[in-house]
Structure formats: C-alpha cells, structure tokens
C-alpha positions as CSV (number, residue, x, y, z in Angstrom):
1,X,180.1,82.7,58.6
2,X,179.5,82.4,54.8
3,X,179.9,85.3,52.4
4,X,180.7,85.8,48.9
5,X,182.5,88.3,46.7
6,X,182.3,89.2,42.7
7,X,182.9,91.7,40.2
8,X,182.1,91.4,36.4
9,X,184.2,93.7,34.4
10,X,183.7,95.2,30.7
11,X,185.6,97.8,28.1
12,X,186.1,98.5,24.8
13,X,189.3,96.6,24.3
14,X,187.0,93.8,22.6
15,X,184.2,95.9,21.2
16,X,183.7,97.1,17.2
17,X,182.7,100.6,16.3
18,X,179.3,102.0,16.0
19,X,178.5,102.2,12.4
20,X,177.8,105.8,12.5
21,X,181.7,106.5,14.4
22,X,184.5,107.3,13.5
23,X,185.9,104.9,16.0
24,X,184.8,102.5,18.8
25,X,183.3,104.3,21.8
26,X,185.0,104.3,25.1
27,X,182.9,101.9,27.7
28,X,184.3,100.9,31.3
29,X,181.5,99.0,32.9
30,X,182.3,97.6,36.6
31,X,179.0,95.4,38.5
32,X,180.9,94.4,42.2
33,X,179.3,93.2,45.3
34,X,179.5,91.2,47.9
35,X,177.4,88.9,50.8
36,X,178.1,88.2,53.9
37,X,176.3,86.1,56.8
38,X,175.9,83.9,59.6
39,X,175.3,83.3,63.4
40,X,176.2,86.0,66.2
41,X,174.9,83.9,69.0
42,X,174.6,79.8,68.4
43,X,170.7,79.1,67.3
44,X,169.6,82.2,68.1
45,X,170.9,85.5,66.5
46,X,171.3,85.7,63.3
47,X,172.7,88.0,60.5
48,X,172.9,88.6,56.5
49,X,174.5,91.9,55.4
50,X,175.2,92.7,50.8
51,X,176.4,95.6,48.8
52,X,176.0,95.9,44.8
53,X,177.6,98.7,42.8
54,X,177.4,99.1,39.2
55,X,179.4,102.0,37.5
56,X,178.8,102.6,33.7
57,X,181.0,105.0,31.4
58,X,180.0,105.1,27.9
59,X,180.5,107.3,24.8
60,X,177.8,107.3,22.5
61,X,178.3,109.0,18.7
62,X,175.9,112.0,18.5
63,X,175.2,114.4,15.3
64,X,173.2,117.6,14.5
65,X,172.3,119.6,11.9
66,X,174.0,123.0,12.6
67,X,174.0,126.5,10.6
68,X,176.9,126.2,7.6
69,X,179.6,128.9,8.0
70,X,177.9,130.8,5.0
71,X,174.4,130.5,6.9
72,X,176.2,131.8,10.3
73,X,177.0,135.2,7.7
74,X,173.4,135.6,7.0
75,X,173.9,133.9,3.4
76,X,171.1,131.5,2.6
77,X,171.8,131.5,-1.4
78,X,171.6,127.5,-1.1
79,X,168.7,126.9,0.3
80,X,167.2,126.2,-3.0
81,X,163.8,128.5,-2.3
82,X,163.4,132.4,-1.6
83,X,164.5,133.4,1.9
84,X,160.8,135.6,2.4
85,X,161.1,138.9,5.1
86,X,157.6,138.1,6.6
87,X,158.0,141.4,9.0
88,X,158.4,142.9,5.3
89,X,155.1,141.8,4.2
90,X,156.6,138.3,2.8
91,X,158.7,140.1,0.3
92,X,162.0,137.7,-0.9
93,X,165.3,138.8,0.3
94,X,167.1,139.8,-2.8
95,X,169.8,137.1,-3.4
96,X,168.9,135.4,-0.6
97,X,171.6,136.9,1.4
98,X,170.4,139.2,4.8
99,X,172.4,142.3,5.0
100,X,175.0,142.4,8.3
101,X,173.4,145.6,9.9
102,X,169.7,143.4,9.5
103,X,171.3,140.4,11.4
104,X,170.2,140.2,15.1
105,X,172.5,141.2,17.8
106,X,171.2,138.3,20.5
107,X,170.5,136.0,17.5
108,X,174.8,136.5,16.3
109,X,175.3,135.4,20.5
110,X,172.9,132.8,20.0
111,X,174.9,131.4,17.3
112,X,177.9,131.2,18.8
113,X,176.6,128.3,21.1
114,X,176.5,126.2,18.6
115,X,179.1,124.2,17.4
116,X,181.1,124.4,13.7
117,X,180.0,121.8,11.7
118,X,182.9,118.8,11.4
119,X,181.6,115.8,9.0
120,X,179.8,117.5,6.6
121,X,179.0,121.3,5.8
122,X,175.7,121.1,8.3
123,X,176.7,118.2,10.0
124,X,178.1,118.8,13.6
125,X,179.2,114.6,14.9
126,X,181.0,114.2,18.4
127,X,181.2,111.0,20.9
128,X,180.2,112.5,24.2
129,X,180.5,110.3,27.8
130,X,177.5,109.2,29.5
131,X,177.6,108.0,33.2
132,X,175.2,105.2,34.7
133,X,176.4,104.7,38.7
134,X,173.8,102.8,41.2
135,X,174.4,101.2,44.4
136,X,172.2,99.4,46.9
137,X,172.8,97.7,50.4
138,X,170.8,95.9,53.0
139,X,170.6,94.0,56.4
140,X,168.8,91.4,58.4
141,X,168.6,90.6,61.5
142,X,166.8,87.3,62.7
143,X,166.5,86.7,66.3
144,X,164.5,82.9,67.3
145,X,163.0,84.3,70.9
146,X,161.8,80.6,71.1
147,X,160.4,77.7,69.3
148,X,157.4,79.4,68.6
149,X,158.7,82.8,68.5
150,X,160.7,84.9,65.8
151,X,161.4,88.5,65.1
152,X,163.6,90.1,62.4
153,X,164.7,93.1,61.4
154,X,165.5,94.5,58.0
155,X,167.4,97.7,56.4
156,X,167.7,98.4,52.8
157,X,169.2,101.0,50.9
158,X,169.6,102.5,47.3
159,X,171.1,105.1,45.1
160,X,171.7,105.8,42.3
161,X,172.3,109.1,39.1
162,X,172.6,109.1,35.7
163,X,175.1,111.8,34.2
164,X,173.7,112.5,30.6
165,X,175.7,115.8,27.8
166,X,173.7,117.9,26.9
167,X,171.9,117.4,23.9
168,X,171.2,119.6,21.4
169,X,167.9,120.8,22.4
170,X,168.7,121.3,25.7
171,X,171.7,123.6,24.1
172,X,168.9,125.4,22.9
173,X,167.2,126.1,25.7
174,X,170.4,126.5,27.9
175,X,171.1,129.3,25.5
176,X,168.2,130.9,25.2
177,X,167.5,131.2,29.3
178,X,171.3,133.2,28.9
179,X,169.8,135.4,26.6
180,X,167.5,136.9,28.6
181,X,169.1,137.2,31.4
C-alpha cells in the first residue's frame, strides 16, 4: 500500500496591498489532497484511489462612479454643461437644478440601491470577498485475468462554483427587475 498526502497553504499575513486599497485584501487559499494505492489480491487486483480540493477566499478592491449627494437631490449645477429637458423639447433646466415634485418616484427608489459615495464625492470604493472552491476525485480498478488478459475500471469525479458580489451592473439590473415588479 503506497499513498501520499499534501496541502499547500496561503494568506495575507505575507502579502502587500493593492495599489488602489486602502489596505491589503484578505486571501485564505488552501490546495489539499491525497493518493492512495496498491494490491487487494497478490498479482492480480489492483487499486489507485485521489482527492484534490482547492478553496480560494479573496477580497478584491472595487470602485464606481455613483450619483453625488447633490445629484441624488436632483441638483446637477456642476456638471459644467446645461442639464436639457428633451420631453420639453430640449429646453435647459433653469439652474440646472430639477424641481422635487419633477423627480421620478421609481427613479428616487432606484437611487436608493446605490451606494453613498466614500473616497471621493462620485467615487463609491469597497473590498468585496470572492470565493473559488473546486474538488475532484477518482478510482481505478486493474484486475490481470491472465498473462494475456486485463481489464480495468475507472471513476472520476468533479465539482466545482465560483461565488462572485455583485457588481455594479448587475446592481443595476437587480434593481431595475424590482422595479417592475
């Protein structure tokens, strides 16, 4: 009977931040498996059996542009352009500032999804956890009928998701499929 074990191991206890974070992203990364095999009848049956798993946890530094606090009130005065009413014909908004009652009702909910900017005054930056896991295992089975006659048998198996945030588009389209229901 032979066999062997392993497991390769790595975190962020040696790693340097991203340029673009604040601070170093969490990782825990784990690759462990194992083999095992040998006779289980003298010349004659045979067996080989391994199992791999690989678990990956990693934060990666996001950012989006989101609405400002004065563009969530409907006031676009920085813009540096006219703020045009095209349903008005393509008239300018006077001060580039849209009245509260002309604000949209669903538009106001829509907005509300979206989170308050944090690094700048559009800027929205967060370190969100992605998951990697995959695993796979198999078997064989040789069996030496005679000299001149062999058979063998053989099972394998794998699995495997990847657990990815949201990202901002898909924010977009999450929140727009709760609109309208």
């Amino acid at each position: 009977m032979h066999g062997s074990l392993y497991e390769f191991i790595r975190n962020d206890k040696l790693d340097t931040r991203n340029f673009f974070s604040p601070a170093v992203e969490p990782l825990k990364q784990n690759q462990c498996g194992g083999t095992a095999g040998g006779p289980i009848k003298h010349d004659r049956l045979f067996f080989f059996a391994y199992h791999e798993g690989y678990r990956n946890r990693q934060g990666e530094t996001t950012s989006a542009i989101v609405p400002s606090a004065q563009e969530r009130a409907g006031n676009f005065s920085d813009i540096g352009g006219p703020l045009v009413n095209f349903a008005a014909g393509g008239v300018p908004i006077p001060g580039n500032q849209i009245p509260s009652p002309a604000l949209n009702p669903v538009a106001l909910k829509v907005l509300q999804l979206y989170p308050l900017a944090n690094t700048a005054s559009t800027v929205y930056q967060t370190v969100v956890d992605a998951s990697d896991n995959y695993d796979q295992a198999g078997a064989r089975l040789d069996f030496n009928a005679s000299a001149r006659d062999q058979i063998f048998a053989r099972y394998s198996f794998s699995t495997g998701y990847d657990i990815n945030p949201f990202s901002f588009a898909a924010l977009r389209c999450l929140a727009s499929q709760r609109m309208t229901m």
